[in-house]
N, C-alpha and C positions, 0 to 999 in steps of 0.2 A: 510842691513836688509832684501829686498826682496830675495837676496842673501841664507840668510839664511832660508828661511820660504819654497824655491823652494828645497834644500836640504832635511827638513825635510819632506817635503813631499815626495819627493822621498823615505827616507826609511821607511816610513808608507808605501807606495804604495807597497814596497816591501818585506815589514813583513809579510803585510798582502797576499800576493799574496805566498810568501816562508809557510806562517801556512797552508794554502789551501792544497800544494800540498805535503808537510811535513809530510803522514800521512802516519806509517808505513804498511810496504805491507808485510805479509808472508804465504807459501805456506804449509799444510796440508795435509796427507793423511787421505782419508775417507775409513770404515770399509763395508766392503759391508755386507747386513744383511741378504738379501733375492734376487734372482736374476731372479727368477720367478713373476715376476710385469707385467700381460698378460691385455693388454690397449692399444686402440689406442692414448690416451691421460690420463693424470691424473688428478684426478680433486682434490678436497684437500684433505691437509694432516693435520690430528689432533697427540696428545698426548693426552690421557687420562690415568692418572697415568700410568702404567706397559703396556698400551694399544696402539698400533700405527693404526691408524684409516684412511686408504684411498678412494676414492668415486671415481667409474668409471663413467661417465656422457655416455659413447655407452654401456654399458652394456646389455646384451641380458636376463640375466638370475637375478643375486644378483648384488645391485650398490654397498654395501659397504663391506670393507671388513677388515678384522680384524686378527691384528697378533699382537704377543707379541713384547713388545719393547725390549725386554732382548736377545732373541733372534735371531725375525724376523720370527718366523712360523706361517704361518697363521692358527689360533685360529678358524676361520669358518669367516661367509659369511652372512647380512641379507638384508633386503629392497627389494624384490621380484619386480622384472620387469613383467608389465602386465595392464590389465583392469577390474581386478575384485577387489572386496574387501581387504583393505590390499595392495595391487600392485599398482606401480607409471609406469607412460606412460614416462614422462621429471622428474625423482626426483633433487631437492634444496634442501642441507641443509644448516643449519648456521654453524658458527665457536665457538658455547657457548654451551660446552656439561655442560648438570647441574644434578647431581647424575648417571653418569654414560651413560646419556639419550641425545641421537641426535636427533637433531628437523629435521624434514622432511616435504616437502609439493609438491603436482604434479601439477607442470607447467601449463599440458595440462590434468589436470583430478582432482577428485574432492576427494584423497587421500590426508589427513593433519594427521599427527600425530609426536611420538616419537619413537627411534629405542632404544631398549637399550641395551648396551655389556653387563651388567648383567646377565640379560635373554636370549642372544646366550650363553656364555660360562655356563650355567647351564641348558641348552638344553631347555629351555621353548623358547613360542610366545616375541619376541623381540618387535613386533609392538603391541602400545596402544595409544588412541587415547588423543586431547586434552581436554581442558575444555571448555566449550559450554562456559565459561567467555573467556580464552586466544582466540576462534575462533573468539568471538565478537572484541575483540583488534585487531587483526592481524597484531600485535609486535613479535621483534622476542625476545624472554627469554633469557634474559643473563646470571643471575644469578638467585638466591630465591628471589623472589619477586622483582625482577627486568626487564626491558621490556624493549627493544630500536627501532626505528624506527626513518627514514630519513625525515624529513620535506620536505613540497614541493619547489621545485625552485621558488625562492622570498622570501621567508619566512626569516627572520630576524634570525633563529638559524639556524644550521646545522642538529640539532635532536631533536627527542622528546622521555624523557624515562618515563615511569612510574615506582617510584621506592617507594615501601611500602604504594603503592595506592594513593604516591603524585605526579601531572604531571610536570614536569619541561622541557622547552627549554631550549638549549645550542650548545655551537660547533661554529668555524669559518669555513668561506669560505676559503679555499686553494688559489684561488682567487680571494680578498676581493674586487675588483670593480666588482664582476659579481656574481650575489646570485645564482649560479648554481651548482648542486653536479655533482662529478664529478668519473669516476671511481677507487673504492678503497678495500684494504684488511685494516683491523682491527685484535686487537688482545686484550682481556682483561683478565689482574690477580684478581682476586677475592677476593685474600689473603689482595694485599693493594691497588685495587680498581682503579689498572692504566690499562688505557684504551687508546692505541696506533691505531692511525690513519695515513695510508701513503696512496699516490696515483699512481698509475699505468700511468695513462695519462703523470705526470712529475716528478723528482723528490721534494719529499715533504714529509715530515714527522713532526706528531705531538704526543704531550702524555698531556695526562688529566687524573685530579686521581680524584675519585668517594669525593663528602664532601657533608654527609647527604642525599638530596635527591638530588642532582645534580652534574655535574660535573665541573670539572673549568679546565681552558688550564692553563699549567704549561711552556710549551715553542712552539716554531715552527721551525723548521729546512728547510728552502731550497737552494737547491745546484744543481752545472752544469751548463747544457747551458739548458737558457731558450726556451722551443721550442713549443713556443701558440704563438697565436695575439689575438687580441680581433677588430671582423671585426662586422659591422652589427647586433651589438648587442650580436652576439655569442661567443666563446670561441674555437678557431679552431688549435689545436693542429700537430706538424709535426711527423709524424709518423714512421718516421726513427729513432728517439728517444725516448726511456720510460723510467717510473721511477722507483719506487717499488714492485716486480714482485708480492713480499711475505714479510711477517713480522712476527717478534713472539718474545717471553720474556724469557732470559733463568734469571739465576743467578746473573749475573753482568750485562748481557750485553742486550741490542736492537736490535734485528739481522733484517737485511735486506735485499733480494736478489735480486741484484740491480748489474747490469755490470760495470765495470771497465774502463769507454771509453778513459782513458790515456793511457789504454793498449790495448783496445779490445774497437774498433770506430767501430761494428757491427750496417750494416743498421737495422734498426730493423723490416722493411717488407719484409725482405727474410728471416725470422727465421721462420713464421708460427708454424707447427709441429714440426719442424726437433730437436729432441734434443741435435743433436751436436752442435749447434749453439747458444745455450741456455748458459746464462753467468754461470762463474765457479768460481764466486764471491760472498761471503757473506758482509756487511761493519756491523761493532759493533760500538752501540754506548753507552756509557754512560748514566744512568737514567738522569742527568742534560742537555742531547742531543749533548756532543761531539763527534766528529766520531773520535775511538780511533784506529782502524783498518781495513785494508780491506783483509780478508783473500781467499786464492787461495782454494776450498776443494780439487781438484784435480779432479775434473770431472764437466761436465755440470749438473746443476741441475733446477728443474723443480716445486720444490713445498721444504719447509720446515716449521717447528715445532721445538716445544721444551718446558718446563716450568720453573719454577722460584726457581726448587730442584736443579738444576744442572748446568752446561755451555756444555751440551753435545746436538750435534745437529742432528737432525733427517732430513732426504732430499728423496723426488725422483729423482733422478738421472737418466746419461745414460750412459751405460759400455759394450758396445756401448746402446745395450738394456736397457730400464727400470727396475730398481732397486731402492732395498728399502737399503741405510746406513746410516751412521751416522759417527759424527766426534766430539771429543774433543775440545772444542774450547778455 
């Protein structure tokens, strides 16, 4: 009898260890769109319908900039580098364009407002300022009438959203013995109100879909080599490995750009800038959170997008240089 109990567990131990690493692998070619991408670094990358939307964080002159998705020609240029009215010193924006409209605000100056693709591509002032209500909140707008911010470490949720003027908590810790936030990219569909949280620090992903005035976690996914300890009360992470670079929601799938370390055990403190070194790995996962695949685009990439019309993926990339393409997924 023990006989047999040591058996079956053996091929438990090894089903489960065979699903892990079972995960098909295939390699893509990506459509380069624009190859003039002039950045010392990129900072994010949106889709807005027909819109591909990039944000230069050393920008000397315009931070964002604007080219067709169809294409890849840049469209024009707004958000004015400076110190006068209108002009950002450090610009931030969010990743929740709402009617066309990118939130904006200056780090190191007292520039807050919206940028909108509308009004560049019909040659008016892009920038308008916010509502002396939204300045009072200092939330960031997700949606219409919708409003998210990060609670403070301790705090029993993760978030606080004000949604149709009602306030609700919600959200778990990624590391639930330590009520601490932790570095991350997000991505939310509007259409059905799922809102995808991973983290950068490890690998970790989650998805929560909007019900009523708040949200509810629908699953948690984490994978790899655990690489935290929890020392002195802190949360002290090994830096040679990361998790989540980027995240975004096409059609079918969860995309995440997240390296391949079965294939590519890259330290991760000698990548800094360099975009050769930058993983060339997308993983899909399934709305229910299976990872269904880990695809190769055929180049290092450095930022991606995409929406919930298509499975076609949008990337900055490096060829060797900075570029804008995309790929079928």
């Amino acid at each position: 009898y023990k006989n047999i109990i040591i058996i079956i567990a053996f091929f438990l131990i090894s089903s489960c260890a065979f699903k892990k690493n079972d995960v098909q692998r295939i390699n893509l070619q990506s459509q380069v769109l624009n190859d003039e991408i002039f950045t010392m670094m990129p900072g994010d990358l949106l889709l807005v319908d027909n819109y591909l939307v990039w944000s230069d964080p050393f920008a000397r002159d315009y931070f964002l900039h604007v080219h067709s998705s169809l294409t890849g020609e840049e469209l024009g240029v707004m958000g004015k580098i400076g110190e006068g009215p209108k002009e950002f010193v450090t610009p931030i924006i969010n990743r929740y364009c709402v009617n066309h409209q990118i939130f904006a605000v200056d780090a190191n100056g007292k520039t807050i407002g919206y940028l909108s693709i509308d009004s560049l591509i019909n040659g008016k002032e892009p920038f308008s300022e916010v509502t002396d209500k939204e300045n009072e909140m200092k939330m960031e707008k997700m949606d219409h009438n919708l409003y998210i911010k990060s609670t403070d470490n301790g705090s029993d949720a993760y978030f606080r959203t004000i949604i149709d003027g009602q306030e609700s908590f919600w959200g778990v810790y990624p590391i639930p013995e330590m009520k601490e936030h932790i570095g991350s990219y997000k991505s939310y569909d509007p259409v059905e109100g799922l809102f995808v949280f991973s983290s950068f620090n490890f690998p970790y992903l989650a998805l929560y879909k909007r019900e009523k005035s708040t949200f509810t976690l629908q699953w948690e996914h984490k994978s790899g080599e655990e690489n935290y300890i929890i020392t002195n009360g802190k949360i002290v992470f090994d830096r040679k490995i990361k998790g989540v670079r980027d995240v975004c929601m096409s059609k079918d799938y969860i995309i995440t750009l997240e390296r391949d370390r079965e294939k590519d055990p890259m330290d991760e403190t000698t990548v800094r800038r360099n975009i050769s070194k930058c993983p060339h790995t997308v993983f899909l996962y399934d709305y229910a959170g299976h990872l269904l695949r880990i695809v190769d685009v055929g180049m290092p990439i450095m930022r991606i997008t995409a929406n919930r019309n298509t499975n076609v993926l949008y990337m900055i990339g490096g060829n060797p240089d900075y570029v804008l393409a995309k790929c079928e997924l």
